[in-house]
C-alpha positions as CSV (number, residue, x, y, z in Angstrom):
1,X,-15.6,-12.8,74.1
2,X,-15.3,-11.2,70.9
3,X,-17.8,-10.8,67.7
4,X,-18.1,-13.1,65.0
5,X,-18.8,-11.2,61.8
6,X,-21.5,-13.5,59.2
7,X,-21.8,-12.2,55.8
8,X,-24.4,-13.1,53.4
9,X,-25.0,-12.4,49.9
10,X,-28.3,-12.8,49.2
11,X,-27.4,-12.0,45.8
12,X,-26.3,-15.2,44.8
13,X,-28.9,-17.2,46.7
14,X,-31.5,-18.5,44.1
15,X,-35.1,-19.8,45.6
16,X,-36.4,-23.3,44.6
17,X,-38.7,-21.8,42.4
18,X,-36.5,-20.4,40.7
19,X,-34.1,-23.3,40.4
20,X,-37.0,-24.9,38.9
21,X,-37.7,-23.1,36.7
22,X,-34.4,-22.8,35.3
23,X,-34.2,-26.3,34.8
24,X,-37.1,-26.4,33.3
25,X,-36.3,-24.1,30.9
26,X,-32.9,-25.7,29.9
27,X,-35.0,-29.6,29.3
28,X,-37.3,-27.6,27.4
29,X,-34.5,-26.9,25.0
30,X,-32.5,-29.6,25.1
31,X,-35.8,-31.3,23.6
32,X,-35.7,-29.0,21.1
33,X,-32.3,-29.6,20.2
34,X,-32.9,-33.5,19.9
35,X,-35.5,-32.9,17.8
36,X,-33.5,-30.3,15.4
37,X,-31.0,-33.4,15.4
38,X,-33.6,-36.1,14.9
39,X,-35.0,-33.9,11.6
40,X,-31.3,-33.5,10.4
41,X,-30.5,-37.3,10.8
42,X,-33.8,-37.9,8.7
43,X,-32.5,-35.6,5.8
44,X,-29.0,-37.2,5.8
45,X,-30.5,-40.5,5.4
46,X,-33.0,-39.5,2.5
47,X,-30.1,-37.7,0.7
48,X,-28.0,-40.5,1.4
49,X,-30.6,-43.1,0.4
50,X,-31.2,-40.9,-2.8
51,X,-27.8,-41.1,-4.2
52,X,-26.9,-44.3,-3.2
53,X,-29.7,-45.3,-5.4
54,X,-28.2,-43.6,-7.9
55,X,-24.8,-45.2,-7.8
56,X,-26.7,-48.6,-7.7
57,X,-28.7,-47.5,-10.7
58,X,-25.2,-46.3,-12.6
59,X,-23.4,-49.8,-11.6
60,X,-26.5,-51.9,-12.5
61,X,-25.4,-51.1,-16.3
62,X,-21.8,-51.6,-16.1
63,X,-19.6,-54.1,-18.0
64,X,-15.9,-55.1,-16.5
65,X,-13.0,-55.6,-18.3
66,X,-9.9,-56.9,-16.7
67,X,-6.1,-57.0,-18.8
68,X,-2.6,-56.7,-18.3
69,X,-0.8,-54.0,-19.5
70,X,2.1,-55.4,-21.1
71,X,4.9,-53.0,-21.2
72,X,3.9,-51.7,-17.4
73,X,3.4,-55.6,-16.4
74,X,0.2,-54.5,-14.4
75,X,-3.2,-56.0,-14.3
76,X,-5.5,-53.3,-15.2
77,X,-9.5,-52.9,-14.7
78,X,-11.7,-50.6,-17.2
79,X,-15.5,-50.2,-15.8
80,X,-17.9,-49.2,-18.9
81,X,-21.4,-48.2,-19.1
82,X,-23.2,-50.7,-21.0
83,X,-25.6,-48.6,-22.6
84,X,-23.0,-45.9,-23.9
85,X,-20.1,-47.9,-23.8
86,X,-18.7,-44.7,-22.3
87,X,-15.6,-45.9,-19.7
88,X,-16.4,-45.0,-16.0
89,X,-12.9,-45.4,-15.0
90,X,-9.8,-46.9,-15.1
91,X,-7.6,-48.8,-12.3
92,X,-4.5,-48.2,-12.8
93,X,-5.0,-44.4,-13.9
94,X,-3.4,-44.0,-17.4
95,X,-1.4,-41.7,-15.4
96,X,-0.5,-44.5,-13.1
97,X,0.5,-46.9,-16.0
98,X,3.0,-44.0,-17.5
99,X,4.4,-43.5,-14.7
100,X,5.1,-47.1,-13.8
101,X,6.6,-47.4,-17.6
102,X,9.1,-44.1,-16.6
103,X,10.1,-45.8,-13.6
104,X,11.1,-49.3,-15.0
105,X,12.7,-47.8,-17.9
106,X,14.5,-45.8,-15.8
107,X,15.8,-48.7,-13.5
108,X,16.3,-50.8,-16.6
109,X,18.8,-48.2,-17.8
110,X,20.7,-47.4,-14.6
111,X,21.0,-51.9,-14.4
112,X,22.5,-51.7,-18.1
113,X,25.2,-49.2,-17.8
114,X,26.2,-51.3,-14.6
115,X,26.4,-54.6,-16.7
């Protein structure tokens, strides 16, 4: 009968002990890592907490105005500050508006050389 050659690399053969350890090692720092993650969920949520009590303190003191911009034909909503009277913003943009005028002027003259 012939030889049957066995080779072993003891190299690559770790001992329990030293699986253990190694696993110990990598829980250690995955609780680390959760914690890093707890702390930076905690600071999102004050900074978050922070400004949306700003924006709440802002909106508090707001008056509303709502119109129709005639020559556009669109409803259009001003937000002021109550105190200042300064105007937050504007839906429609004025932008928006003058653009919407451009448009229907144009269309209106394209329909009129037609007719």
């Amino acid at each position: 009968m012939g030889e049957i050659g066995v080779s072993v690399d003891t190299g690559s053969v770790k001992t329990v002990a030293s699986v253990g350890a190694e696993r110990s090692n990598i829980e250690s720092r995955a609780k680390v890592i959760n914690a890093n993650q707890r702390d930076s969920v905690r600071n999102v949520s004050a900074e978050t907490t922070e400004s949306e009590a700003a924006v709440l303190k802002r909106l508090s003191n707001v008056k509303l105005a709502i119109t129709i911009d005639e020559s556009a034909d669109l409803p259009v909503i001003k937000i002021f500050d109550s105190e200042s009277g300064e105007e937050i913003i504007q839906v429609p943009a004025e932008h928006s508006l003058n653009i919407s005028k451009t448009i229907k002027a144009a269309v209106g003259a394209i329909f009129d050389k037609r007719a």
